[in-house]
N, CA and C atoms of all chains as a GROMACS GRO file, in nm:
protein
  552
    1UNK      N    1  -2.075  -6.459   7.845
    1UNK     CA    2  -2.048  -6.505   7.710
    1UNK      C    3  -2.074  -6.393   7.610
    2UNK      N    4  -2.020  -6.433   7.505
    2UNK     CA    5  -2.052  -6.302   7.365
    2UNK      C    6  -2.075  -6.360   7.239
    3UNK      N    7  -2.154  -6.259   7.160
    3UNK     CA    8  -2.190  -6.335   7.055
    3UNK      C    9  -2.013  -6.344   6.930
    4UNK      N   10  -2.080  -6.424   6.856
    4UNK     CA   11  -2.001  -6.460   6.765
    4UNK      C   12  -2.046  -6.524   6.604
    5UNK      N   13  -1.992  -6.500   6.556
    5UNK     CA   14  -2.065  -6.557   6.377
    5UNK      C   15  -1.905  -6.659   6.356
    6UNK      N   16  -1.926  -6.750   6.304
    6UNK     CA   17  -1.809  -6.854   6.246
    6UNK      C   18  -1.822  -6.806   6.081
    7UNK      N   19  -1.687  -6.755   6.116
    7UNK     CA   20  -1.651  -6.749   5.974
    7UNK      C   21  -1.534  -6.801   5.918
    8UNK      N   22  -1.473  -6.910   5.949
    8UNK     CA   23  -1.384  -7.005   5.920
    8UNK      C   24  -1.264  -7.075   5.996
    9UNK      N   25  -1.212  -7.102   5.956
    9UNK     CA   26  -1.156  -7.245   6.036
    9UNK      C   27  -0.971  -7.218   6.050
   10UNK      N   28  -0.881  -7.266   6.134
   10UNK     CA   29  -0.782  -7.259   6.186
   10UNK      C   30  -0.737  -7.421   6.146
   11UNK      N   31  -0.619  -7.450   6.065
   11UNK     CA   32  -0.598  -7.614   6.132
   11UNK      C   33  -0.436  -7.639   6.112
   12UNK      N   34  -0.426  -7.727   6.208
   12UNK     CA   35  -0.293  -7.690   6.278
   12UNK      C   36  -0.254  -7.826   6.319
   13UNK      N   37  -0.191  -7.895   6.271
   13UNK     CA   38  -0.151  -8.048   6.244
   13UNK      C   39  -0.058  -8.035   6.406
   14UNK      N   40   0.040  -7.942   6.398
   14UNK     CA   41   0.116  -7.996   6.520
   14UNK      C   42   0.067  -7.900   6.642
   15UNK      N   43   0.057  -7.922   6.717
   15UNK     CA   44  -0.018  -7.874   6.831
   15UNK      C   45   0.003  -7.913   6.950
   16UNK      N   46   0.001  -7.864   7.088
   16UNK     CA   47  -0.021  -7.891   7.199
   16UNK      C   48  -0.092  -7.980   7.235
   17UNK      N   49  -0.053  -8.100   7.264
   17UNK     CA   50  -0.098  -8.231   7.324
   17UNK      C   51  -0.254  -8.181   7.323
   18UNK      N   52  -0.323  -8.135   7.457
   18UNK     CA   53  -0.441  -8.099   7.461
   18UNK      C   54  -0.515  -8.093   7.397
   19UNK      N   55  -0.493  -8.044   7.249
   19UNK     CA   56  -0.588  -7.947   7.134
   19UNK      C   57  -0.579  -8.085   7.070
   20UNK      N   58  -0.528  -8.176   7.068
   20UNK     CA   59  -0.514  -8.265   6.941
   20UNK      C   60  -0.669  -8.318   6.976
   21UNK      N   61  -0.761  -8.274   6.820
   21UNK     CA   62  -0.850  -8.392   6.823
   21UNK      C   63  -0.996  -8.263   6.830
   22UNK      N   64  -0.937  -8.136   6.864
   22UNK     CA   65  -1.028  -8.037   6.860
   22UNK      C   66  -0.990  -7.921   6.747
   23UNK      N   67  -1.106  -7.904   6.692
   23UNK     CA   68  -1.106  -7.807   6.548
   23UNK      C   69  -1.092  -7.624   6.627
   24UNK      N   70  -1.037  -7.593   6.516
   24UNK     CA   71  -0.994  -7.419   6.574
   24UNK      C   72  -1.083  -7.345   6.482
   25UNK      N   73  -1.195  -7.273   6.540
   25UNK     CA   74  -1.239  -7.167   6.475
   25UNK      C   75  -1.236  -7.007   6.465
   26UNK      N   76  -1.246  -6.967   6.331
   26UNK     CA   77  -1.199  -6.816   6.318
   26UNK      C   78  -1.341  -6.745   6.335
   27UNK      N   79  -1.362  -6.704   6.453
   27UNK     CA   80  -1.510  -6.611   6.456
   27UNK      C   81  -1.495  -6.448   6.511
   28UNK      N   82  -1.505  -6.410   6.450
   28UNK     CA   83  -1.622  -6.279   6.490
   28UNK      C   84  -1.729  -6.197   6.562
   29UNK      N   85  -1.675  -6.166   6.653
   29UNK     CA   86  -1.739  -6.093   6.775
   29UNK      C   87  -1.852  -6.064   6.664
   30UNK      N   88  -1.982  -6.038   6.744
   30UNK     CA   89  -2.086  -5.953   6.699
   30UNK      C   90  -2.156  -5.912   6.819
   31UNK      N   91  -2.284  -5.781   6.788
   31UNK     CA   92  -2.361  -5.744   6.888
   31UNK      C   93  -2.491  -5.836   6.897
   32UNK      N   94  -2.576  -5.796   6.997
   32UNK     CA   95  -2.706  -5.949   6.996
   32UNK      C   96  -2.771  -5.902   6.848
   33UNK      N   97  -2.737  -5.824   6.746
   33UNK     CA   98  -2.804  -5.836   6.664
   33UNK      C   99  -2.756  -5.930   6.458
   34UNK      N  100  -2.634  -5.950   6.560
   34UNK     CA  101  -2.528  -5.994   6.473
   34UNK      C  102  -2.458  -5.974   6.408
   35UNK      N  103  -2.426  -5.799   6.420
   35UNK     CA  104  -2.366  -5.725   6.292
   35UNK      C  105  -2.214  -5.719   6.345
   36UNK      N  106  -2.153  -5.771   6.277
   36UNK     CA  107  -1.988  -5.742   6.339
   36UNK      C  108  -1.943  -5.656   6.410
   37UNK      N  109  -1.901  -5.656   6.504
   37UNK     CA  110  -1.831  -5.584   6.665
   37UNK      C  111  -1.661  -5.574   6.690
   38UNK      N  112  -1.632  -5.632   6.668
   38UNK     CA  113  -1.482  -5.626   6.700
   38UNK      C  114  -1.392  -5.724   6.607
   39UNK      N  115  -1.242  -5.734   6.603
   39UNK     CA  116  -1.165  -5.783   6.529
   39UNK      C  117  -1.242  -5.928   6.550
   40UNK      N  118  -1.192  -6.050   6.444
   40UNK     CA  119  -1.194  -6.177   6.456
   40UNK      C  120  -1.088  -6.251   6.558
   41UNK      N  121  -1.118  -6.375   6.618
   41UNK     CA  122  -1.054  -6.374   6.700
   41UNK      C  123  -1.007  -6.562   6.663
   42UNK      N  124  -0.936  -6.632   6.750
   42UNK     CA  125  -0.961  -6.826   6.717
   42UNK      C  126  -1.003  -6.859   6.849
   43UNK      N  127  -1.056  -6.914   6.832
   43UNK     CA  128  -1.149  -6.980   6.922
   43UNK      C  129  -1.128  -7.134   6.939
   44UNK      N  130  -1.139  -7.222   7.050
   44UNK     CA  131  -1.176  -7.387   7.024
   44UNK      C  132  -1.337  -7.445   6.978
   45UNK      N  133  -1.320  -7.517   6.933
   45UNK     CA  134  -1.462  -7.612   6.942
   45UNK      C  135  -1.511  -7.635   6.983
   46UNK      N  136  -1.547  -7.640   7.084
   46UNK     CA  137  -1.598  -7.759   7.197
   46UNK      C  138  -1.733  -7.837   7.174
   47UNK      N  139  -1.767  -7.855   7.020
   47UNK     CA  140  -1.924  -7.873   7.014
   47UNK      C  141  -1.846  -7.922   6.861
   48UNK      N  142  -1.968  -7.907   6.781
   48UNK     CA  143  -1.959  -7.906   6.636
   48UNK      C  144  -2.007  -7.801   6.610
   49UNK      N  145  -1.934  -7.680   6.575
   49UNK     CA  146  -2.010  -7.536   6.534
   49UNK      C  147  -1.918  -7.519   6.430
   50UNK      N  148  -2.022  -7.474   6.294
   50UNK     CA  149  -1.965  -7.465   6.167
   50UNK      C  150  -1.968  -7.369   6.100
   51UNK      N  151  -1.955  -7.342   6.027
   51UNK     CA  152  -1.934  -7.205   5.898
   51UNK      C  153  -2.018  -7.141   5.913
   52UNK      N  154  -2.070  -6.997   5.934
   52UNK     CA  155  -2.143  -6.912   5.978
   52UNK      C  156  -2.260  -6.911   6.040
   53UNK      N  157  -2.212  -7.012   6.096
   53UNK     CA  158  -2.318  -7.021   6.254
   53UNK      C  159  -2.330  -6.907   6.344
   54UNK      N  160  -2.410  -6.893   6.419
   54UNK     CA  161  -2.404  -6.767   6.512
   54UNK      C  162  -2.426  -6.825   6.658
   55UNK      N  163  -2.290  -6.821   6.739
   55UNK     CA  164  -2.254  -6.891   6.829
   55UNK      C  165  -2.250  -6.799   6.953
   56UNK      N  166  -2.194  -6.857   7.048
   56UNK     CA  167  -2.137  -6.786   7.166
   56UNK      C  168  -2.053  -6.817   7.246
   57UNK      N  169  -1.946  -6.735   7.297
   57UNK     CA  170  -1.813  -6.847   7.349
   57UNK      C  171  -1.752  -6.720   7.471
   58UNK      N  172  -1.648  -6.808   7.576
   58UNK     CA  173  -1.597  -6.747   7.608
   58UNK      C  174  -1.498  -6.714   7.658
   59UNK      N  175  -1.423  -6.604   7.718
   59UNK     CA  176  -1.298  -6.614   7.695
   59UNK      C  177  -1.216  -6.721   7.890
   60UNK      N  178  -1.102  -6.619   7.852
   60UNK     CA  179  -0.983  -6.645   7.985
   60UNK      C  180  -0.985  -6.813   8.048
   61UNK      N  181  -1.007  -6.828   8.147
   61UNK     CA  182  -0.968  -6.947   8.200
   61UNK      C  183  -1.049  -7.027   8.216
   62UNK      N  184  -1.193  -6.984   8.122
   62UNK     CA  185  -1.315  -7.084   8.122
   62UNK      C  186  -1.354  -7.157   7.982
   63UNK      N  187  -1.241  -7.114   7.943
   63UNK     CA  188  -1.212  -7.140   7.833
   63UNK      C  189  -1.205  -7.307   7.792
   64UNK      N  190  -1.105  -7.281   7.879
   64UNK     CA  191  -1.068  -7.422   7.902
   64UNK      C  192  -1.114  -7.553   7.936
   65UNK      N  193  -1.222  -7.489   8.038
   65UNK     CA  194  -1.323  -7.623   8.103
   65UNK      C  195  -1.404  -7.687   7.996
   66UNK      N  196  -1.428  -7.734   7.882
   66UNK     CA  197  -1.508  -7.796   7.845
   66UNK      C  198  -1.409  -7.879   7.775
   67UNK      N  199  -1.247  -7.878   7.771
   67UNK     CA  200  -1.174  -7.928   7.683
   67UNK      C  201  -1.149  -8.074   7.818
   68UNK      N  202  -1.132  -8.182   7.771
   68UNK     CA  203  -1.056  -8.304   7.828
   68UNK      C  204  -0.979  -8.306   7.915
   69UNK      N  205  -0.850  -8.176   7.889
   69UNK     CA  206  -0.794  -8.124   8.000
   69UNK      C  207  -0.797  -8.048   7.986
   70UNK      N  208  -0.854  -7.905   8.128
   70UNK     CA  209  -0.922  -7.805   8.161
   70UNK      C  210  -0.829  -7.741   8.212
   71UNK      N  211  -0.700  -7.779   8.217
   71UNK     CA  212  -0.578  -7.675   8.198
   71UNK      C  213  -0.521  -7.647   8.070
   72UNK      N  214  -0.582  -7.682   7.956
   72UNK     CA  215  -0.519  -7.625   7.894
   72UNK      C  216  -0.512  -7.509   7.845
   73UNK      N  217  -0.402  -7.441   7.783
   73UNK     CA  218  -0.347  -7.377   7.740
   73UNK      C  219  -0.417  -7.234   7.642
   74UNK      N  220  -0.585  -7.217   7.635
   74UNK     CA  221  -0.612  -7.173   7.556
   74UNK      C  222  -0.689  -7.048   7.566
   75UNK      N  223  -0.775  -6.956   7.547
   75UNK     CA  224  -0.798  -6.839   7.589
   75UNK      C  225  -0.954  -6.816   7.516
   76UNK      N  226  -1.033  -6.856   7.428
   76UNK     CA  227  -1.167  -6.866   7.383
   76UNK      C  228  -1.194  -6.977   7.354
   77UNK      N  229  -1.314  -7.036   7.373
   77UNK     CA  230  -1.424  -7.145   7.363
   77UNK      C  231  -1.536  -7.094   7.295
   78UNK      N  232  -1.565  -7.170   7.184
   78UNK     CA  233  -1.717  -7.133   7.151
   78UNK      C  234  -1.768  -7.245   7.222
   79UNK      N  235  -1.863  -7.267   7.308
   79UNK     CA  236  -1.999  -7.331   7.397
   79UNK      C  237  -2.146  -7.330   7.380
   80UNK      N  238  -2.170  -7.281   7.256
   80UNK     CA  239  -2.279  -7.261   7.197
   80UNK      C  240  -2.336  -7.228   7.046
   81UNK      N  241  -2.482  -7.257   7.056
   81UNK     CA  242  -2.503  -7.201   6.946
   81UNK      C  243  -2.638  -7.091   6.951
   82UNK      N  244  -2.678  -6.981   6.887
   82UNK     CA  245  -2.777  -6.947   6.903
   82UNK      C  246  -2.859  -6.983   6.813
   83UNK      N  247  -2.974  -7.020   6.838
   83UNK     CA  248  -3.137  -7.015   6.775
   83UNK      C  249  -3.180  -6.895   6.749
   84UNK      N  250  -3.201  -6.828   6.848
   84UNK     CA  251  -3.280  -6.667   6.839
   84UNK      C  252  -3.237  -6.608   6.967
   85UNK      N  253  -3.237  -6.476   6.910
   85UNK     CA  254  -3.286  -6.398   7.056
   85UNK      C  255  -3.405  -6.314   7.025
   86UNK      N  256  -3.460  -6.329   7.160
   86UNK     CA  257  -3.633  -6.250   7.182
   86UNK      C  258  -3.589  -6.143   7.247
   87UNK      N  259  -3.626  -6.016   7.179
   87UNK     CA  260  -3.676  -5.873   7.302
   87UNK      C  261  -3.813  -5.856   7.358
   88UNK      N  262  -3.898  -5.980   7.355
   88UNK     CA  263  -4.013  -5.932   7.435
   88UNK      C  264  -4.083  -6.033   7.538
   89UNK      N  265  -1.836  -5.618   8.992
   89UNK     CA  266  -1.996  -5.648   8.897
   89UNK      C  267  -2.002  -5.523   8.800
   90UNK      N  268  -2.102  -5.551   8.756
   90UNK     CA  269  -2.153  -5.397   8.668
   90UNK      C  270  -2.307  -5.431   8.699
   91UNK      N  271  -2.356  -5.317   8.630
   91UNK     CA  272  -2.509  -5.255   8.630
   91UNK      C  273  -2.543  -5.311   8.485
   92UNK      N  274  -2.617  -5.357   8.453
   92UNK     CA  275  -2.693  -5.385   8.354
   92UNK      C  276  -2.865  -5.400   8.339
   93UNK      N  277  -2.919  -5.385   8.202
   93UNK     CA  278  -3.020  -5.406   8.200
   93UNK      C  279  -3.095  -5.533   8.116
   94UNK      N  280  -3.189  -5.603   8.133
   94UNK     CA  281  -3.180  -5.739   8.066
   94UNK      C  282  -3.283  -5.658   7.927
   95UNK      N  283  -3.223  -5.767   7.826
   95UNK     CA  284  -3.323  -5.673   7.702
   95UNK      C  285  -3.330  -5.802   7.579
   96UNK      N  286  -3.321  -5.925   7.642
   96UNK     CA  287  -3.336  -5.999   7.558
   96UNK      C  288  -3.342  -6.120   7.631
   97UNK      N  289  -3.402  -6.247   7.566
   97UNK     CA  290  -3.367  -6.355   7.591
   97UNK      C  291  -3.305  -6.439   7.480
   98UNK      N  292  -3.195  -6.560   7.514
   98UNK     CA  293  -3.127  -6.659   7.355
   98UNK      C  294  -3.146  -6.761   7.393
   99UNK      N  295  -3.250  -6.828   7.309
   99UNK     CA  296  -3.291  -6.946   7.256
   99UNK      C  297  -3.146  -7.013   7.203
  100UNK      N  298  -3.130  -7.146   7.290
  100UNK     CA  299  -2.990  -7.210   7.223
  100UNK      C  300  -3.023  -7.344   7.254
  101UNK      N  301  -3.015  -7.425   7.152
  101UNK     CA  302  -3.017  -7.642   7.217
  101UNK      C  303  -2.920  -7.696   7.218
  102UNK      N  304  -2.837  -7.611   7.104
  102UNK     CA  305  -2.705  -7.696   7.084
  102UNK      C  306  -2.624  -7.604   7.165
  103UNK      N  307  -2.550  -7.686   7.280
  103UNK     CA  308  -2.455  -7.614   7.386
  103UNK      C  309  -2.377  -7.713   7.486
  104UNK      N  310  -2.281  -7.655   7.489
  104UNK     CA  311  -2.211  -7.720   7.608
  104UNK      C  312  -2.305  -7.796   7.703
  105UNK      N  313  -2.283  -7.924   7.757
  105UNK     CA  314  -2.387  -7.975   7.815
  105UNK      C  315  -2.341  -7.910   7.961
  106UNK      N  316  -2.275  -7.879   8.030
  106UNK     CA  317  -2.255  -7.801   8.119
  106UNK      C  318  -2.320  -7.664   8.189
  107UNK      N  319  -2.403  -7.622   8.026
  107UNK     CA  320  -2.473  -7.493   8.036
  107UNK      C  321  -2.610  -7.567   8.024
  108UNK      N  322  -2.652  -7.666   7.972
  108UNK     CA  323  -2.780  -7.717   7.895
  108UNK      C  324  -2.912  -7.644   8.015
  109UNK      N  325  -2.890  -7.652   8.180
  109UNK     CA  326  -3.002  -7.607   8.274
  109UNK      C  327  -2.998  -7.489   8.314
  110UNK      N  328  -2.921  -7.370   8.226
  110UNK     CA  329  -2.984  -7.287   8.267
  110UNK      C  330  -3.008  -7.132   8.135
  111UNK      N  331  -3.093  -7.070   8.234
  111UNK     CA  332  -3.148  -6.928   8.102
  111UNK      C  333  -3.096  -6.836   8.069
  112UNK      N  334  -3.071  -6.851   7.938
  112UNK     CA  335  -2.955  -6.754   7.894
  112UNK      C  336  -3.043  -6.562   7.900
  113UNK      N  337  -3.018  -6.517   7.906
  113UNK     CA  338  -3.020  -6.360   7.888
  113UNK      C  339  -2.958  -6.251   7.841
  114UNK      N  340  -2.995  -6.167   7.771
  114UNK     CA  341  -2.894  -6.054   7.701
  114UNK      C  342  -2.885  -5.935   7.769
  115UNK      N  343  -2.791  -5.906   7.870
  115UNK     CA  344  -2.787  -5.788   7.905
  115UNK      C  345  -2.700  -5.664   7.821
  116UNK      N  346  -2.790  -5.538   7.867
  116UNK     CA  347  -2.704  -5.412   7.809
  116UNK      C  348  -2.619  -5.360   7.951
  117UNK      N  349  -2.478  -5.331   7.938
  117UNK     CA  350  -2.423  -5.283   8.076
  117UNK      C  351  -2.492  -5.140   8.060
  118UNK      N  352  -2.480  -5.120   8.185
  118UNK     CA  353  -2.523  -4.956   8.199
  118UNK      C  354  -2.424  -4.865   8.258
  119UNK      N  355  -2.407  -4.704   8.226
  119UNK     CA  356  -2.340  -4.676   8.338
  119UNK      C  357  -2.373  -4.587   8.440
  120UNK      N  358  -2.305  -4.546   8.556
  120UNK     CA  359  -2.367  -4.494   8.638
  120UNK      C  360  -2.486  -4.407   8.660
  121UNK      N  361  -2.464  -4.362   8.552
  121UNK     CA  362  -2.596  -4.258   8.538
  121UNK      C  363  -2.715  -4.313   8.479
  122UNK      N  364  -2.734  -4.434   8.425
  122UNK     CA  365  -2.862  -4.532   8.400
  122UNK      C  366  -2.837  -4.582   8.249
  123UNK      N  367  -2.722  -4.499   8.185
  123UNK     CA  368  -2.760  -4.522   8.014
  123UNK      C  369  -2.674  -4.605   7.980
  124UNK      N  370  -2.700  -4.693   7.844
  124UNK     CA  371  -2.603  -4.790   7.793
  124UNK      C  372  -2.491  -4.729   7.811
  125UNK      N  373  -2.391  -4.853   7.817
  125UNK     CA  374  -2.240  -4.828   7.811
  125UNK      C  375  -2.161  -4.946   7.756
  126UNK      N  376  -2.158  -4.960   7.620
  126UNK     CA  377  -2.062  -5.132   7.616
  126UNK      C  378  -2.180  -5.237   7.509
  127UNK      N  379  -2.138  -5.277   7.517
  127UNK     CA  380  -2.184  -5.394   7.404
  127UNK      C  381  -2.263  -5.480   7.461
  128UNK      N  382  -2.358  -5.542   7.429
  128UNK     CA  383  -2.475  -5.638   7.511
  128UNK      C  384  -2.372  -5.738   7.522
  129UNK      N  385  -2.391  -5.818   7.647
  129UNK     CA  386  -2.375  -5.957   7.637
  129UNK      C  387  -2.451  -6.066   7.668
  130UNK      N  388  -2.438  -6.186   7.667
  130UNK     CA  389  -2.490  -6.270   7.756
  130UNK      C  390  -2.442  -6.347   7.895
  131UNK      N  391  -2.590  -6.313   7.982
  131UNK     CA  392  -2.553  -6.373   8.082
  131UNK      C  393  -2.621  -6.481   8.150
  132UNK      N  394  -2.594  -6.554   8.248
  132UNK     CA  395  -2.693  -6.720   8.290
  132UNK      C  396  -2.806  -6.614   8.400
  133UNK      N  397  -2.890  -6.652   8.412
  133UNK     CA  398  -2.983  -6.589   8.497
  133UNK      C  399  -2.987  -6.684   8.627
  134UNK      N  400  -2.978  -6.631   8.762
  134UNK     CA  401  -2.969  -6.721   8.843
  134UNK      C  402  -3.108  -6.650   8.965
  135UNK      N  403  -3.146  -6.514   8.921
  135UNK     CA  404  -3.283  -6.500   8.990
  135UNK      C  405  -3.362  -6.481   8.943
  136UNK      N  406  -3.432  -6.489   8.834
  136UNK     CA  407  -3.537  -6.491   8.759
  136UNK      C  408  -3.582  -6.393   8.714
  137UNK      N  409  -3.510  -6.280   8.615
  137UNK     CA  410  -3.502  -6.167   8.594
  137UNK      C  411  -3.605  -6.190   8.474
  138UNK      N  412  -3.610  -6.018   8.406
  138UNK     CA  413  -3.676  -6.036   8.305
  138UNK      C  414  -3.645  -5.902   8.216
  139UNK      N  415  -3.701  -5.933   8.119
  139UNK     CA  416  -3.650  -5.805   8.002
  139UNK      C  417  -3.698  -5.709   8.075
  140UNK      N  418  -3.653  -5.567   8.063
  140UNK     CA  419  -3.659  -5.476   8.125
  140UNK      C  420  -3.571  -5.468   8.276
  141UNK      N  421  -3.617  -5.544   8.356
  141UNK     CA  422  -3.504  -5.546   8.479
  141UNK      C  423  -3.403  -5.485   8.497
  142UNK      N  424  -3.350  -5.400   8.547
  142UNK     CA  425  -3.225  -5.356   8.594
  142UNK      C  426  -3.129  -5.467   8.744
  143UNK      N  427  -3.027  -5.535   8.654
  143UNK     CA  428  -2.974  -5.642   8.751
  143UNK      C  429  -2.798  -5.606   8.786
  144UNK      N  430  -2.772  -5.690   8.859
  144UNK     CA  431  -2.636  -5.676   8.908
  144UNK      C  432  -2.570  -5.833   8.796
  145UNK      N  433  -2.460  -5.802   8.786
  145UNK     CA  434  -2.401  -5.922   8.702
  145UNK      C  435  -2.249  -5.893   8.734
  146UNK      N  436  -2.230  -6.044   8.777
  146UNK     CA  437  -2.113  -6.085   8.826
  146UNK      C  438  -2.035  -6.094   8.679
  147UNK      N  439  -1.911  -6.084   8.665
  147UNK     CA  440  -1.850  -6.140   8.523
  147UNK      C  441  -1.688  -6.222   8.521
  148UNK      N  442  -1.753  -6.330   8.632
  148UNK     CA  443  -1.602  -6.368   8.715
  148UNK      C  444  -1.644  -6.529   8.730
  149UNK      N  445  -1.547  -6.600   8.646
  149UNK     CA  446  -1.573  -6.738   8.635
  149UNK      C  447  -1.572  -6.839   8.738
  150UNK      N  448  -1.496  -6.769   8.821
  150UNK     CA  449  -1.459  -6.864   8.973
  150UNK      C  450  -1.595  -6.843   9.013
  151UNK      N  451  -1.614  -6.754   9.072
  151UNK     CA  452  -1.745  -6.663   9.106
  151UNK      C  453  -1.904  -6.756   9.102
  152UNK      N  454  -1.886  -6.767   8.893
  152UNK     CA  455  -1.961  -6.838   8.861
  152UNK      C  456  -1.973  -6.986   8.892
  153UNK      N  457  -1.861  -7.037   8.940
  153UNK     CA  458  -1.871  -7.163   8.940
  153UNK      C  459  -1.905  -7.247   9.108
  154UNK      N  460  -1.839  -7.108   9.163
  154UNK     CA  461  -1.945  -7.129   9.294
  154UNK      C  462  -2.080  -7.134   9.394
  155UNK      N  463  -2.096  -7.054   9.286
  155UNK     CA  464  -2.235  -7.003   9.258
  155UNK      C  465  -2.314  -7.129   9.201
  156UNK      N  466  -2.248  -7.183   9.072
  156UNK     CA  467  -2.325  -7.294   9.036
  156UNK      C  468  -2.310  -7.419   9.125
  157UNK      N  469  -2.204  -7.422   9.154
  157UNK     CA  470  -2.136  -7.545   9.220
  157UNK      C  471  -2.122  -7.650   9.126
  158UNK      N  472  -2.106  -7.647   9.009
  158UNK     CA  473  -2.012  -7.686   8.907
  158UNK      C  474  -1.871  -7.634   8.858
  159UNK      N  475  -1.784  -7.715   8.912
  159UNK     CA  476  -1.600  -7.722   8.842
  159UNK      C  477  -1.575  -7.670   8.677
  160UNK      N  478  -1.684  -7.722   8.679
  160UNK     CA  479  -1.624  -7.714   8.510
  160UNK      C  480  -1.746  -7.653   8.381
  161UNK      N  481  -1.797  -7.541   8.480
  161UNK     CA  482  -1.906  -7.517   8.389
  161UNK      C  483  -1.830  -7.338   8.331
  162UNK      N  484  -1.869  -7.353   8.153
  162UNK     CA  485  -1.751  -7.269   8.124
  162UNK      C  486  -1.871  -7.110   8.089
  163UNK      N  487  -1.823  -7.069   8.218
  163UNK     CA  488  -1.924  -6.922   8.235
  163UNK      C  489  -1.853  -6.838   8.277
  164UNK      N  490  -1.913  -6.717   8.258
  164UNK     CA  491  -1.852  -6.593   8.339
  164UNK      C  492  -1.948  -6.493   8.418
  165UNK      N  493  -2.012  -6.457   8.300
  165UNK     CA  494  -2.137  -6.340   8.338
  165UNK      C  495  -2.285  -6.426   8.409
  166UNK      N  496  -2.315  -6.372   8.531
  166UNK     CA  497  -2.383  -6.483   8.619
  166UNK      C  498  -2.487  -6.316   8.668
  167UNK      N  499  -2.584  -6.341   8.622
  167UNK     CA  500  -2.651  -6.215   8.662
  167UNK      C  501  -2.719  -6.283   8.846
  168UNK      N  502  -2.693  -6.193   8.950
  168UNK     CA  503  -2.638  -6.242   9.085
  168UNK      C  504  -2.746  -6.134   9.178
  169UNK      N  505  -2.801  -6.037   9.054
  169UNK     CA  506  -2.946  -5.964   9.149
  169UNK      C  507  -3.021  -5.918   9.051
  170UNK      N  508  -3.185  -5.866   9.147
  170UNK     CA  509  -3.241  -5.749   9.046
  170UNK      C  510  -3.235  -5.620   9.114
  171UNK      N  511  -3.176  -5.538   9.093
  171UNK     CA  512  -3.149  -5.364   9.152
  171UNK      C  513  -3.286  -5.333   9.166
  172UNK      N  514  -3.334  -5.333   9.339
  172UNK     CA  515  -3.424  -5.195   9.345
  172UNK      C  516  -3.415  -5.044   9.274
  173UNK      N  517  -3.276  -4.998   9.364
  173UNK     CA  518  -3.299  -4.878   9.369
  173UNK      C  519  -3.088  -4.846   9.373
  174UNK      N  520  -3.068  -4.745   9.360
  174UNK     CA  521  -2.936  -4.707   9.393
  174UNK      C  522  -2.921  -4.557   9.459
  175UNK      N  523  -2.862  -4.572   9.528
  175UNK     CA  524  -2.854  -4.454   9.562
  175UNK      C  525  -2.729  -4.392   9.612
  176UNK      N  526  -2.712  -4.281   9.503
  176UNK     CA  527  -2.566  -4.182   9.479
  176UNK      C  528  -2.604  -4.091   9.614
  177UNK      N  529  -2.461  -4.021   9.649
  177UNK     CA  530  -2.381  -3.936   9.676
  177UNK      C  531  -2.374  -3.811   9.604
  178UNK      N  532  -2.419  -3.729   9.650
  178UNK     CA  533  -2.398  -3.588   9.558
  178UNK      C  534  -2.426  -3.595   9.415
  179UNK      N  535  -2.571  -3.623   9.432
  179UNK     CA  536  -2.617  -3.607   9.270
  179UNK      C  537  -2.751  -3.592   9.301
  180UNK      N  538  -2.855  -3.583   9.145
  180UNK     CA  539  -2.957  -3.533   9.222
  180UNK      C  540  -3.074  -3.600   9.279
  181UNK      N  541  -3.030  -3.743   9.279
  181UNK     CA  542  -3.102  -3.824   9.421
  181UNK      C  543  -3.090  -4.000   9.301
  182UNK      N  544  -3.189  -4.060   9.369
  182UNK     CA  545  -3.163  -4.206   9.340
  182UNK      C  546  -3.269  -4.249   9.221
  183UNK      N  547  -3.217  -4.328   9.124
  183UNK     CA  548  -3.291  -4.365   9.019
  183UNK      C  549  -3.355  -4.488   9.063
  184UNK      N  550  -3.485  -4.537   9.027
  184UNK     CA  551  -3.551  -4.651   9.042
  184UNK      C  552  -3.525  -4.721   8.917
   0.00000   0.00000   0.00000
């Protein structure tokens, strides 16, 4: 998994059967320290994770498993949220 | 796999209930020669590693899911050892 910050939202009335009923979020790779890392990317929901939360999600075909149907069609999942991370 | 080193632990409650039993960890990849290479990530700990550790980490979802023996648990990076020792080929011997 990788980190991520939510920084806003995707919404998309007509959609692929599957997605109906799940929110699309616009997040932001970051490093474990949270400072932005790479382009923004959309992501699914799979939780309730909201506006600059600092999450973690992930990509390719595991994407999929937490959705209703686990074939679908999609390529990032956020699956989390973080609390903290400890270095000691 | 890759080489990594563990250098953190993430505190998380709210999560996929799929992930809810097990310990998350932040690894740094390393590369051959021992030093960072790549962006930390997180991975599920499946032998009881610890900060500092030098581990092996799988980053292959099938992988992971056999490993867990959960269908539908949405993972990738499955840290799968802790590295004794390695030992190169024409260099100037093995790092601990």
């Amino acid at each position: 998994m990788h980190f991520a910050r939510v920084i806003g939202r995707v919404v998309s009335t007509r959609k692929i059967q599957p997605l109906v009923g799940y929110r699309l979020l616009w997040i932001e790779p970051t490093d474990a320290e949270g400072q932005p890392s790479a382009k923004p990317l959309v992501a699914v929901d799979t939780g309730s994770y909201g506006d600059d939360e600092w999450v973690y999600y992930v990509t390719s075909r595991e994407a999929s498993l937490p959705l209703r149907d686990p074939f679908c069609a999609v390529d990032a999942a956020v699956v989390g949220k973080i609390d903290s991370v400890d270095r000691t | 796999m890759i080489l990594a080193r563990v250098t953190g632990t993430v505190t998380s409650t709210d999560k996929d209930p799929e992930l809810a039993q097990y310990k998350l960890l932040v690894v740094q990849p390393l590369a051959i020669d021992g030093r960072d290479e790549g962006e930390e990530m997180i991975a599920v700990d499946r032998v009881d590693a610890g900060i500092g550790d030098k581990v092996l980490v799988s980053r292959e979802g099938t992988g992971a899911r056999l490993v867990t023996g959960r269908e539908r648990v949405p993972l990738q990076n499955l840290v799968i050892g802790v590295v004794d020792r390695i030992d190169l080929l024409n260099t100037t011997g093995s790092q601990e």
